[in-house]
Backbone as XML, in Angstrom:
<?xml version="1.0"?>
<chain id="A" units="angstrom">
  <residue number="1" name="UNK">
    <atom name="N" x="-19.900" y="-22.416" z="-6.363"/>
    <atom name="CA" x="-18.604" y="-22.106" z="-6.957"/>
    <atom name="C" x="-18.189" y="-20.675" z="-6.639"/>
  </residue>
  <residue number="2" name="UNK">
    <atom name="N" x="-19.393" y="-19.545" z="-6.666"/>
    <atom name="CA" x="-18.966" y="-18.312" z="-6.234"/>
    <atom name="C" x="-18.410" y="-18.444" z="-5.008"/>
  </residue>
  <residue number="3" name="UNK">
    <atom name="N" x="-19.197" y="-19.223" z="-4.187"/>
    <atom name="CA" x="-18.512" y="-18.656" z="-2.557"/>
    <atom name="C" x="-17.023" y="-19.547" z="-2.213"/>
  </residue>
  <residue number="4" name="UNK">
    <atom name="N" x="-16.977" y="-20.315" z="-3.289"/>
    <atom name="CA" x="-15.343" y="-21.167" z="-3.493"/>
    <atom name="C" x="-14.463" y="-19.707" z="-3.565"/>
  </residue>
  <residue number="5" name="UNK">
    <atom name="N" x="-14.857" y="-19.166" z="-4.893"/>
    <atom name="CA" x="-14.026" y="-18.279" z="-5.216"/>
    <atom name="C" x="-13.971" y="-16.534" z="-4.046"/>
  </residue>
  <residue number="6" name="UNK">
    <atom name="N" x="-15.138" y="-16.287" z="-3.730"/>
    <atom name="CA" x="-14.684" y="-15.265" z="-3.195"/>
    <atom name="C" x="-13.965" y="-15.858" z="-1.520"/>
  </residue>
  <residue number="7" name="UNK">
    <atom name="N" x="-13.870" y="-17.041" z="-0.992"/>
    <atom name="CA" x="-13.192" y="-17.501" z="0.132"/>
    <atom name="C" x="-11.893" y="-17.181" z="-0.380"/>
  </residue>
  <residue number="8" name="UNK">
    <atom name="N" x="-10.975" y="-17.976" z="-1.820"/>
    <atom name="CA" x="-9.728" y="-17.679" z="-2.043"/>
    <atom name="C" x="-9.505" y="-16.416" z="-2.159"/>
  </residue>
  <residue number="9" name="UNK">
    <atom name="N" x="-10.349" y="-15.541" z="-2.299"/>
    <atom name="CA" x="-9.938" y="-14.065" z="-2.623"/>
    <atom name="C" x="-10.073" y="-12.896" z="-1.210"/>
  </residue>
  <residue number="10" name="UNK">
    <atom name="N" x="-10.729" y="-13.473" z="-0.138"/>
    <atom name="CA" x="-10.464" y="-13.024" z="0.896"/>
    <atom name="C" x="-9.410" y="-13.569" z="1.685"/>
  </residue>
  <residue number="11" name="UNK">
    <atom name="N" x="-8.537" y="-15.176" z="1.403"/>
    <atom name="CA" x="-7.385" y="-15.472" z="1.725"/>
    <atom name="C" x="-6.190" y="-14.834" z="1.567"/>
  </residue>
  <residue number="12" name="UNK">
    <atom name="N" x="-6.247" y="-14.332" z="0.165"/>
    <atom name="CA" x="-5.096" y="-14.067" z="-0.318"/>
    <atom name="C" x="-5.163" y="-12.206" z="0.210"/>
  </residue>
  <residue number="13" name="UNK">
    <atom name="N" x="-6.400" y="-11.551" z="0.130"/>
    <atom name="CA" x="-6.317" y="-10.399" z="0.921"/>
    <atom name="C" x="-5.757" y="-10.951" z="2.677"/>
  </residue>
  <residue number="14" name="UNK">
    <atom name="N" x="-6.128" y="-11.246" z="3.191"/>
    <atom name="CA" x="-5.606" y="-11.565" z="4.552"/>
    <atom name="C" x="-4.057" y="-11.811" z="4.049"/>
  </residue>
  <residue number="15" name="UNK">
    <atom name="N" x="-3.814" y="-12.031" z="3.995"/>
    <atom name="CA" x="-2.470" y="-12.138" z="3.327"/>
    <atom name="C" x="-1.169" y="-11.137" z="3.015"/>
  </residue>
  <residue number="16" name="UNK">
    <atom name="N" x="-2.157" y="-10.369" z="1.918"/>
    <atom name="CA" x="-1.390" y="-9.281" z="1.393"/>
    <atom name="C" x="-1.569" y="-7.824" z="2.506"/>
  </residue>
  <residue number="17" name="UNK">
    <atom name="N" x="-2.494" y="-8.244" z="3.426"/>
    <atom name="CA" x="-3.000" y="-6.511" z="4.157"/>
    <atom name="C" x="-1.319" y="-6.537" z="5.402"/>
  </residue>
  <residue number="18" name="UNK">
    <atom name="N" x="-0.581" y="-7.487" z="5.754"/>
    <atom name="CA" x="0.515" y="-7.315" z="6.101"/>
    <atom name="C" x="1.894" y="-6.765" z="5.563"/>
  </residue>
  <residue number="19" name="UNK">
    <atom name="N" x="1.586" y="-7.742" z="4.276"/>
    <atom name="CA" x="2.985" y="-6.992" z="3.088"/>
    <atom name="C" x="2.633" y="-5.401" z="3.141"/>
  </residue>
  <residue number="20" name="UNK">
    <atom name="N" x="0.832" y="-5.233" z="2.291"/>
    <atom name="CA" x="0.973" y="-3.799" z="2.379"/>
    <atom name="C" x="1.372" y="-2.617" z="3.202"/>
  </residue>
  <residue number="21" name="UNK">
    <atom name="N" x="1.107" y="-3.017" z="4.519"/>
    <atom name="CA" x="1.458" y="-2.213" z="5.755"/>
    <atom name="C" x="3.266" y="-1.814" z="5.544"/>
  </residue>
  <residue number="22" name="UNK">
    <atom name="N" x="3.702" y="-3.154" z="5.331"/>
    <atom name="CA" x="5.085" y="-3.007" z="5.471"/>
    <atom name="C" x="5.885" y="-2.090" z="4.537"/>
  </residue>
  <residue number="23" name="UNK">
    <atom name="N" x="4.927" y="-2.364" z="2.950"/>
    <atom name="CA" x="5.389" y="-1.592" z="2.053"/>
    <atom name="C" x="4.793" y="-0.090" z="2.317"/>
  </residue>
  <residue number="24" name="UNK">
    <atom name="N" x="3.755" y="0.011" z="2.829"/>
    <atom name="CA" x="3.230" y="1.659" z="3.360"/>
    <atom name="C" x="4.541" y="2.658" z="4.210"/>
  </residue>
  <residue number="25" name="UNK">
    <atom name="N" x="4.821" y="1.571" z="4.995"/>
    <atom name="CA" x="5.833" y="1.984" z="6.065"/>
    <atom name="C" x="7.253" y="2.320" z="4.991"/>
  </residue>
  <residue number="26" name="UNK">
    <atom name="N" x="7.335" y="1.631" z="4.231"/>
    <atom name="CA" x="8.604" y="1.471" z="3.530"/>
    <atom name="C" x="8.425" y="3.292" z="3.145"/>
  </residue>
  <residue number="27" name="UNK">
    <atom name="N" x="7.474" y="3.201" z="2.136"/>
    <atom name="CA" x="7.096" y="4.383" z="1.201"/>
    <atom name="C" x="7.108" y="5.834" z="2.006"/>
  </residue>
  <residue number="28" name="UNK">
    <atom name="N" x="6.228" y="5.664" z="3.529"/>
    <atom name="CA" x="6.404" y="6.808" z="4.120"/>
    <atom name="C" x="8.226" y="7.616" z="4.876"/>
  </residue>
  <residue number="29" name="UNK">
    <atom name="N" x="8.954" y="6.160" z="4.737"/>
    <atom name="CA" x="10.095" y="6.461" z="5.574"/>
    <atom name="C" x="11.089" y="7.127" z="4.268"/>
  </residue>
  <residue number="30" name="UNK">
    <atom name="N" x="10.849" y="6.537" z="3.405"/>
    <atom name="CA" x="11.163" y="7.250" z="1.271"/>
    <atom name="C" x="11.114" y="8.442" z="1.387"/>
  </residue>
  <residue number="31" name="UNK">
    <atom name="N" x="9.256" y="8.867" z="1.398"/>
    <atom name="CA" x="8.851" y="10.316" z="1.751"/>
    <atom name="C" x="9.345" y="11.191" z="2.481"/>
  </residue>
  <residue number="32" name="UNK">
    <atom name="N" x="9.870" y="10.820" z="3.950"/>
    <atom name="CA" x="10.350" y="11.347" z="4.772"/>
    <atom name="C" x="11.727" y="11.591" z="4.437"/>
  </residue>
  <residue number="33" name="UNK">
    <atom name="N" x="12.869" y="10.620" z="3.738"/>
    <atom name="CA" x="13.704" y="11.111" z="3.555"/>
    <atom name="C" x="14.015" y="12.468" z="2.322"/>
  </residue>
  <residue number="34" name="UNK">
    <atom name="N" x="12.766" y="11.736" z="1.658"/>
    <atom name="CA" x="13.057" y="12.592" z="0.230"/>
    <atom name="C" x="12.260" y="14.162" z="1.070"/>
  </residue>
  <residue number="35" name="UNK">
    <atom name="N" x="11.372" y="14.154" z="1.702"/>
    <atom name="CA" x="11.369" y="16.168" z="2.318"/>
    <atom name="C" x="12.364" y="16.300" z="3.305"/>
  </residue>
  <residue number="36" name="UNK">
    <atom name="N" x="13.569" y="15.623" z="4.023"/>
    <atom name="CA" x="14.823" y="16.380" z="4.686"/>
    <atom name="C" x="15.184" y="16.410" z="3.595"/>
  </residue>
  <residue number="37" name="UNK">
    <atom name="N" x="15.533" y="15.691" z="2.225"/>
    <atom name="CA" x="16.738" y="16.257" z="1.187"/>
    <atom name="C" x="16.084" y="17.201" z="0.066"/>
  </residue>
  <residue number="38" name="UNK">
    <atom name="N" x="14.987" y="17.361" z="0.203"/>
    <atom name="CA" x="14.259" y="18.611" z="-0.627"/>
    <atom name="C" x="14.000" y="18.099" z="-1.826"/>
  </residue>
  <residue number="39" name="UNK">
    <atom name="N" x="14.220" y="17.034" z="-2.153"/>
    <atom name="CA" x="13.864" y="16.225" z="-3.265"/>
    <atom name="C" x="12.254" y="16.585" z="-3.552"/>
  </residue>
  <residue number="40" name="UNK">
    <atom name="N" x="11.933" y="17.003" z="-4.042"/>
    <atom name="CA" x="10.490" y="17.055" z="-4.958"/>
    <atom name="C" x="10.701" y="16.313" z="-5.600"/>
  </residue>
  <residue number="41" name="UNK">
    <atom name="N" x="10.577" y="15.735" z="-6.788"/>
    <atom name="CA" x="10.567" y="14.336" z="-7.624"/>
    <atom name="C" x="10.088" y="13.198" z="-7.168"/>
  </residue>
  <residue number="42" name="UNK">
    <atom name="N" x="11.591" y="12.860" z="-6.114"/>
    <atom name="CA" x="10.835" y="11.402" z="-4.978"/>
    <atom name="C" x="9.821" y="12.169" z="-4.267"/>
  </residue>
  <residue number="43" name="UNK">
    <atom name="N" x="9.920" y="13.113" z="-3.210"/>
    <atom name="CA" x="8.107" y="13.931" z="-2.828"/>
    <atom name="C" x="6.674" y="13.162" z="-3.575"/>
  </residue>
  <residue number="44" name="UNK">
    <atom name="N" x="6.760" y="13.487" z="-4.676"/>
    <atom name="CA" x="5.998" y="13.702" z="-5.378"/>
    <atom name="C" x="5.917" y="12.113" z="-5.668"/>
  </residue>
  <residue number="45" name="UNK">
    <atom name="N" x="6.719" y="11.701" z="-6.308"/>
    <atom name="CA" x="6.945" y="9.921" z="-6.815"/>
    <atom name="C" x="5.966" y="8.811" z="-5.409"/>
  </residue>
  <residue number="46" name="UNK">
    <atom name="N" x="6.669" y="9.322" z="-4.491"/>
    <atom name="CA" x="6.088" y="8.607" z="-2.815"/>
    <atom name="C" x="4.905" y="9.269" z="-2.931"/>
  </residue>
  <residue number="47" name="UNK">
    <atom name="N" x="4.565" y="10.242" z="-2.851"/>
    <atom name="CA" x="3.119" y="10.273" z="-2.476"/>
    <atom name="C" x="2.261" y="9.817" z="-3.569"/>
  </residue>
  <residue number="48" name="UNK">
    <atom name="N" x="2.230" y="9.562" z="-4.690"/>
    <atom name="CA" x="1.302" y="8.869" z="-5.639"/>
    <atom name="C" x="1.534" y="7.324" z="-5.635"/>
  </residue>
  <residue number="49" name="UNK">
    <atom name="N" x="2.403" y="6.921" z="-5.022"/>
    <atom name="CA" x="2.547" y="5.303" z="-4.593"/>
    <atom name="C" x="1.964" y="5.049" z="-3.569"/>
  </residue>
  <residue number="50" name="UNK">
    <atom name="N" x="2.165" y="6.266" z="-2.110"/>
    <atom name="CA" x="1.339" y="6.097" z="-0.809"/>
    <atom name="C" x="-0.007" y="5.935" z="-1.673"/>
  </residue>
  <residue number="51" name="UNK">
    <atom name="N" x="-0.500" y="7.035" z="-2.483"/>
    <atom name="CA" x="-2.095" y="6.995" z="-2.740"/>
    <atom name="C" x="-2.016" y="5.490" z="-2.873"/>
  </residue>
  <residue number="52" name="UNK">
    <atom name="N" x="-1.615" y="4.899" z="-3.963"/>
    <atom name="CA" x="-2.218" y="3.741" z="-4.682"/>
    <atom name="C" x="-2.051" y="2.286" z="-3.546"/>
  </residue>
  <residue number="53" name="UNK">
    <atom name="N" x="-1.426" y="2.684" z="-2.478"/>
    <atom name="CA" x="-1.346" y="2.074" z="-1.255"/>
    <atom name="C" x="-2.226" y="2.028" z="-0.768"/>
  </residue>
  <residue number="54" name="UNK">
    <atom name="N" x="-2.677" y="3.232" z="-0.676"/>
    <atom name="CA" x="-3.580" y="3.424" z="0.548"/>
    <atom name="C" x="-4.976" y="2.653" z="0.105"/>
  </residue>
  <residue number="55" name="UNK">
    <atom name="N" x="-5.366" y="3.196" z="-1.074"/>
    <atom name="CA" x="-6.509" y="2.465" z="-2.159"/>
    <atom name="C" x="-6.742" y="0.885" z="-2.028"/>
  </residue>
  <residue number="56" name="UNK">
    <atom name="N" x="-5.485" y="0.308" z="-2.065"/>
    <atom name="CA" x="-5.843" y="-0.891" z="-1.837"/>
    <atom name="C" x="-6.039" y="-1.522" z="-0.579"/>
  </residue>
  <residue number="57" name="UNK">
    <atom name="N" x="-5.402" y="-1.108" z="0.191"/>
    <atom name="CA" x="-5.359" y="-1.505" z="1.536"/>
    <atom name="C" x="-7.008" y="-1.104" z="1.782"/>
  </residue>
  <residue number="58" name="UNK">
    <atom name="N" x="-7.631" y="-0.028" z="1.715"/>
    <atom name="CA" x="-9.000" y="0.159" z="1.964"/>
    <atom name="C" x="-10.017" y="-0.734" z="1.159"/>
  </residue>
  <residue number="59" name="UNK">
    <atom name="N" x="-9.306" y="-0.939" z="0.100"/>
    <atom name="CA" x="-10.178" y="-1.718" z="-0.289"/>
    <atom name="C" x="-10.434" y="-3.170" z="-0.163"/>
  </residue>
  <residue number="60" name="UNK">
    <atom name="N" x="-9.006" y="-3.825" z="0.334"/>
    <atom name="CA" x="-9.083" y="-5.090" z="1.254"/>
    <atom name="C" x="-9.499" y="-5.009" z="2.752"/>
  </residue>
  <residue number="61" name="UNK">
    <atom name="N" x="-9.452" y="-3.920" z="3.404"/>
    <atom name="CA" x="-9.910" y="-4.272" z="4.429"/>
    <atom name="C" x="-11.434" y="-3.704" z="4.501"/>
  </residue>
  <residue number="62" name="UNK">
    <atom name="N" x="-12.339" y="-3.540" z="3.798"/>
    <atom name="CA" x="-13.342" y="-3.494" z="3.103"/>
    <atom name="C" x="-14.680" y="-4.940" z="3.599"/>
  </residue>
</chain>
């Protein structure tokens, strides 16, 4: 039954390690706009979302 369950849970990572990329990309192009407009707030907002991005993505492709 374990190896039932950890198969669905490496499916659904295969899965999500594409969305995440896309949403990484999303977040860095955010970042990028928010340091041409000097925005600190979003700065700051994007890079603690990149972190929690990045976290998972390492930890699915793990």
């Amino acid at each position: 039954m374990e190896k039932v369950i950890q198969t669905l849970k490496r499916r659904d990572g295969e899965r999500r390690i594409p969305v995440l990329k896309m949403e990484i990309d999303y977040e860095l192009q955010t970042l990028f706009d928010a340091m041409q407009a000097s925005d600190q707030k979003q700065v700051e907002k994007s890079k603690r979302i990149l972190e929690r991005l990045r976290s998972e993505l390492m930890r699915l492709e793990a």
